[in-house]
C-alpha positions in Angstrom: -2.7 -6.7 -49.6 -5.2 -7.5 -46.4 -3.3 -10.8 -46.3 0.0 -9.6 -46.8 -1.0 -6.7 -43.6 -2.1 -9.7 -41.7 1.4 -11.7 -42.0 2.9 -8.1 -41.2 0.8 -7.8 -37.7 1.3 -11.7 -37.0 5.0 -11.1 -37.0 5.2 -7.8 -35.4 6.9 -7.9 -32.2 4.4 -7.5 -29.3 4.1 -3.8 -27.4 4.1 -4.8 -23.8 3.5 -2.1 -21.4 4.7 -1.7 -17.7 3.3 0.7 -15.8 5.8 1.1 -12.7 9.0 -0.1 -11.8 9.1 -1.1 -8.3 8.9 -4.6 -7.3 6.0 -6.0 -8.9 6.7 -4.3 -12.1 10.6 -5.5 -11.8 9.4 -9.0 -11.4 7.7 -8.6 -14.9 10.5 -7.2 -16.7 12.7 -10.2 -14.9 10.2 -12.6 -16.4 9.8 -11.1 -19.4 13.4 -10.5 -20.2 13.3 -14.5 -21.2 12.1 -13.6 -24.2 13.6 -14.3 -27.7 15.1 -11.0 -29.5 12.4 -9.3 -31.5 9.6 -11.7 -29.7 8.2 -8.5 -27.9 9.0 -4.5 -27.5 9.1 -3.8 -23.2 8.7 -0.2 -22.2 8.3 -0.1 -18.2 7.4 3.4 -17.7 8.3 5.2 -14.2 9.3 8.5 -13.5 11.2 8.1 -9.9 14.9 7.9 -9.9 14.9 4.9 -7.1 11.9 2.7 -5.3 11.8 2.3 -1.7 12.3 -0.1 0.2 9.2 0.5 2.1 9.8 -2.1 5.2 12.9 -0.2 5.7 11.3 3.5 6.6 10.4 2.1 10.3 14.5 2.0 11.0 14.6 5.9 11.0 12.7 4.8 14.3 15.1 6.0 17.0 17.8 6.2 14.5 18.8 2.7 14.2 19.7 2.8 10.6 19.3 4.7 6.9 16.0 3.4 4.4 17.1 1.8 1.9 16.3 2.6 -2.0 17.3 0.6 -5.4 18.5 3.1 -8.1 16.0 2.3 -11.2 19.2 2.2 -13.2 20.6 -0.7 -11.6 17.0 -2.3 -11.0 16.0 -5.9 -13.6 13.7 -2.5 -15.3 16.6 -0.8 -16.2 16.8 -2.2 -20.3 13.0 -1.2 -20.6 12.9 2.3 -18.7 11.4 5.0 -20.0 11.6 8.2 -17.2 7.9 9.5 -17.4 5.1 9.5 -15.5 1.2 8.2 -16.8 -1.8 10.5 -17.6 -3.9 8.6 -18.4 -5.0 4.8 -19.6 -7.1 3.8 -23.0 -7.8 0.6 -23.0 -10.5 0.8 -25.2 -7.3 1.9 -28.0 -5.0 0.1 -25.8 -3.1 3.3 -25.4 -1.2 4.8 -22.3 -1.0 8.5 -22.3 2.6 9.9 -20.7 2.5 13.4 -19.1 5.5 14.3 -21.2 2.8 13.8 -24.5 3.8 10.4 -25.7 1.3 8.0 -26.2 1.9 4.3 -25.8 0.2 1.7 -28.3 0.4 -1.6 -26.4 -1.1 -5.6 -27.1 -0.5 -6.3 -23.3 -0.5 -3.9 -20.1 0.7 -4.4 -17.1 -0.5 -2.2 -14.1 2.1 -2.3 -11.4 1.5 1.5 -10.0 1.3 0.7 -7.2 -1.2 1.9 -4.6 -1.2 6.0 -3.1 -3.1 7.5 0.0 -6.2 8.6 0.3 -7.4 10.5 3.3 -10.7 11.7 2.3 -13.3 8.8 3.4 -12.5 9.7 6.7 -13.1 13.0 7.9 -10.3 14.6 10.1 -7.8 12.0 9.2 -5.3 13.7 6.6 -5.3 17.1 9.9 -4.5 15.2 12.6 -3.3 11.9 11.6 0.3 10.9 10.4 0.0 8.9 7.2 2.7 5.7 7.9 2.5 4.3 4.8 4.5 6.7 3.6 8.2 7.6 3.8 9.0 10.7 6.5 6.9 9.3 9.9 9.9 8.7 12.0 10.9 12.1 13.1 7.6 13.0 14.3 7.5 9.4 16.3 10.9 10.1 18.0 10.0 13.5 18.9 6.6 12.2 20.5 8.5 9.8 22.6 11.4 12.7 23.6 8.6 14.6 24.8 7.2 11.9 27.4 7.4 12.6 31.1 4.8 14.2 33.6 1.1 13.6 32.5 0.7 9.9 30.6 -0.1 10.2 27.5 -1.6 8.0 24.7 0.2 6.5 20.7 -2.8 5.1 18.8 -1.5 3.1 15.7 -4.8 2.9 13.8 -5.6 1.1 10.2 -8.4 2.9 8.7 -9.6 0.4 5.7 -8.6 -2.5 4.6 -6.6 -4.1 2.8 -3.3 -1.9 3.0 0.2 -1.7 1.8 2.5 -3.6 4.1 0.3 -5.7 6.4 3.0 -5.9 9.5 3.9 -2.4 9.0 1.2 -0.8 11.7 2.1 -3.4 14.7 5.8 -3.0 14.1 5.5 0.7 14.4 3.9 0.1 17.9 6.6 -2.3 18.6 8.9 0.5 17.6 7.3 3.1 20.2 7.0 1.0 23.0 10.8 -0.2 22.4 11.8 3.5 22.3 10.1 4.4 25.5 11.4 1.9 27.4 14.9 2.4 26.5 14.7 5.7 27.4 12.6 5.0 30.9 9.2 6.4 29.7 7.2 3.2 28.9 5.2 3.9 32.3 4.2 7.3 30.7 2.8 5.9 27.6 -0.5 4.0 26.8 0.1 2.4 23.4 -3.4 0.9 21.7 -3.3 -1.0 18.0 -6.7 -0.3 16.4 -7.8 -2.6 13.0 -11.4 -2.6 11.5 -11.6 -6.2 11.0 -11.3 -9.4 13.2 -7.5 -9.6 12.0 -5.8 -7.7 9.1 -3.5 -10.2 7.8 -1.9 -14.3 7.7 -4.0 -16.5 9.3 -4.1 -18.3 12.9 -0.4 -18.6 13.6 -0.2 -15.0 12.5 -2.5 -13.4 14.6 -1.6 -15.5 17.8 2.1 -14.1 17.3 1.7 -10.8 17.0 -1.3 -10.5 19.6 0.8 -12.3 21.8 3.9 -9.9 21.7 1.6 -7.3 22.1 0.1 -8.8 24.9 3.7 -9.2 26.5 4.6 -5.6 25.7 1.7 -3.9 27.4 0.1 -2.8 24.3 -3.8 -2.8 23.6 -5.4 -4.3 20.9 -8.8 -3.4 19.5 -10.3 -5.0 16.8 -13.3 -4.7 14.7 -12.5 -0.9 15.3 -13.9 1.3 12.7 -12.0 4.4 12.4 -15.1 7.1 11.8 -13.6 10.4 12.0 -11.0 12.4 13.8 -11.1 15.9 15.5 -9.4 18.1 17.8 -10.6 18.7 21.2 -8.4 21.4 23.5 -5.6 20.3 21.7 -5.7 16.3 22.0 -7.0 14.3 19.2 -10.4 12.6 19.3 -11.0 9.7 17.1 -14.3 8.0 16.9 -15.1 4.7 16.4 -18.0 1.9 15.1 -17.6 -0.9 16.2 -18.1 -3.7 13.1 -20.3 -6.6 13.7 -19.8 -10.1 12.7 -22.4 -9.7 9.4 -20.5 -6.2 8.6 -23.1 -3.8 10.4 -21.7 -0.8 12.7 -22.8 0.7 15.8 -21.2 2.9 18.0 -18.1 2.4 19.6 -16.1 4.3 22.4 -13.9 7.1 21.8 -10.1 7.2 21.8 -8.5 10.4 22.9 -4.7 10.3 21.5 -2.0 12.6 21.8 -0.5 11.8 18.7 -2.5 9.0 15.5 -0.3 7.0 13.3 -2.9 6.4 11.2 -2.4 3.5 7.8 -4.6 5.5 5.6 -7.3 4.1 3.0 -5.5 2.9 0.1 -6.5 2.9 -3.4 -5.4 2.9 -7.1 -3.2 6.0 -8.6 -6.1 8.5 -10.5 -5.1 7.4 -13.8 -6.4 4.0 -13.7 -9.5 3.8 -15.8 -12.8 3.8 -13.0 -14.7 1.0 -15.0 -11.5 -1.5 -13.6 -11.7 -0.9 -10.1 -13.9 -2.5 -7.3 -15.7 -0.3 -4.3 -12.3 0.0 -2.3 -10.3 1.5 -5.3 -8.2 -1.4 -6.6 -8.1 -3.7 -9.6 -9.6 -7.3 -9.0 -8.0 -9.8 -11.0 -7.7 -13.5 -11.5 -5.5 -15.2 -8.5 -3.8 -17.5 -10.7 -3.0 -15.4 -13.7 -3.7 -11.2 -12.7 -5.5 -11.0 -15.6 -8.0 -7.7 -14.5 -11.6 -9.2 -14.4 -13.4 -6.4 -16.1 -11.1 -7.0 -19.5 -10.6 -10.0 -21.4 -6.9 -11.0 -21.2 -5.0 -7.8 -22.5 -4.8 -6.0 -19.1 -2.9 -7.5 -16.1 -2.2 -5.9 -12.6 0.1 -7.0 -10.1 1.2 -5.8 -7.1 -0.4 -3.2 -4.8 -2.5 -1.9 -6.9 -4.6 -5.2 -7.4 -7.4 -7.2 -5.5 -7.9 -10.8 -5.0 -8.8 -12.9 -2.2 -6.8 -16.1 -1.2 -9.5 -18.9 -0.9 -7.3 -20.8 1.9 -8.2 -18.5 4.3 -11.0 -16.1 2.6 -9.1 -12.8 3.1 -7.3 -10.5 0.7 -4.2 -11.0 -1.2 -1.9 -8.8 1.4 -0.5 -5.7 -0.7 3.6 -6.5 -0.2 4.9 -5.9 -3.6 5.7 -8.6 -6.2 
């Protein structure tokens, strides 16, 4: 009988779990839909209706066009969706726990949650900082620049950790700003600064020397090794402290920005149901570069997408958190 329950588990199909359906977690069930009939059971588990397309948001800018979204139901998930969202993660049972009350056996898991906001390392920043990593920022942007005229005033776009969802996303808002004001014959009333806590947040040579360029061309300042500290409010005007970060990683104190409005790219971290013994300091899962199998398991738990960490040797920084 123990042989006869061996044969049984040998040719059980095996329970793959996706956690997520947005691009990373699409490019699994892509992959994985290669797979002989009754080779493997796929359940990609995701509560929203659509995903985002994130890189989109910035064209509510000035109302140049609509977001775009993917329905789940036409997305590559579709044949594995299960609408739910997770509680919680076992993976000493290798279970997933849904909120609806399922649980989930699975012989493979694959994190592709995704990575959520987190305001509260810096004090001040969730009060008087907008959060644009996350869909809604462009109203409050075009309003800002409506209202210049009279006194100048000052747009900080500000990354306050690193590494962060959508490396481009905080230069192109500035781009977006200082566009908008000089269509509208305000640029002279607006100082525009880019601040980043590290030497350069993203690519490698020819990446920094474009974009610092076209800032450089567009009047815009650029800080880096800017340490967002905190944030408060001073007669109505927002005052954000920095540190400035030295070449071995020590802070001292830096000069002061006074803003009248912060588009902040918040700290970024794994979704609370992701077990604590997976994640690194920062909040995300490390995992092997050439395979995202998570480094704290042995093979059975993989994570891909924003939610993961790994750094790409060729230029010693962090895998940038863009999706699949």
């Amino acid at each position: 009988s123990r042989r006869r329950a061996l044969e049984r588990e040998l040719m059980a199909p095996l329970k793959i779990v996706i956690v997520g359906a947005g691009w990373g977690g699409q490019g699994c069930c892509q992959a994985l839909a290669a797979l002989d009939a009754g080779e493997a059971e796929i359940v990609c588990v995701d509560g929203k209706e659509a995903v985002d397309v994130g890189a989109t948001w910035q064209f509510e800018i000035g109302k140049r066009a609509a977001p775009l979204a993917v329905p789940l139901e036409q997305s590559r998930a579709a044949p594995y969706l299960r609408r739910d969202t997770v509680e919680s993660v076992d993976t000493a049972a290798k279970t997933v726990r849904l909120a609806g009350g399922a649980s989930l056996p699975y012989d493979k898991l694959v994190l592709a949650c995704g990575a959520v906001s987190d305001p509260s390392p810096i004090p001040g920043l969730e009060e008087h900082a907008l959060d644009v990593s996350v869909k809604g920022f462009a109203a409050p942007i075009d309003a800002f620049v409506a209202g210049l005229g009279g006194a100048p005033k000052t747009c900080l776009v500000v990354v306050a950790k690193t590494p962060y969802k959508c490396p481009p996303l905080p230069f192109e808002i500035a781009f977006c700003v200082e566009e908008l004001a000089r269509k509208q014959g305000s640029r002279g009333n607006v100082k525009i600064i880019v601040a980043v806590p590290v030497p350069w947040p993203f690519g490698g040579p020819k990446a920094k020397a474009a974009f610092t360029e076209a800032m450089a061309a567009k009047g815009i300042e650029f800080r880096a090794n800017a340490q967002l500290a905190s944030i408060s409010d001073d007669a109505g005007r927002t005052v954000c402290a920095f540190s400035d970060v030295g070449e071995n990683g020590a802070t001292t104190p830096g000069s002061d920005i006074v803003a009248d409005i912060v588009l902040a790219v918040y700290p970024h971290r794994a979704p609370d149901f992701v077990p604590k013994h997976l994640l690194n300091p920062k909040g995300s899962v490390p995992v092997d570069l050439r395979t995202n199998a998570v480094k704290a398991l042995g093979g059975d738990v993989y994570s891909v997408g924003d939610c993961c960490a790994a750094v790409l040797p060729s230029v010693g920084m962090p895998v940038p958190k863009a999706g699949e």
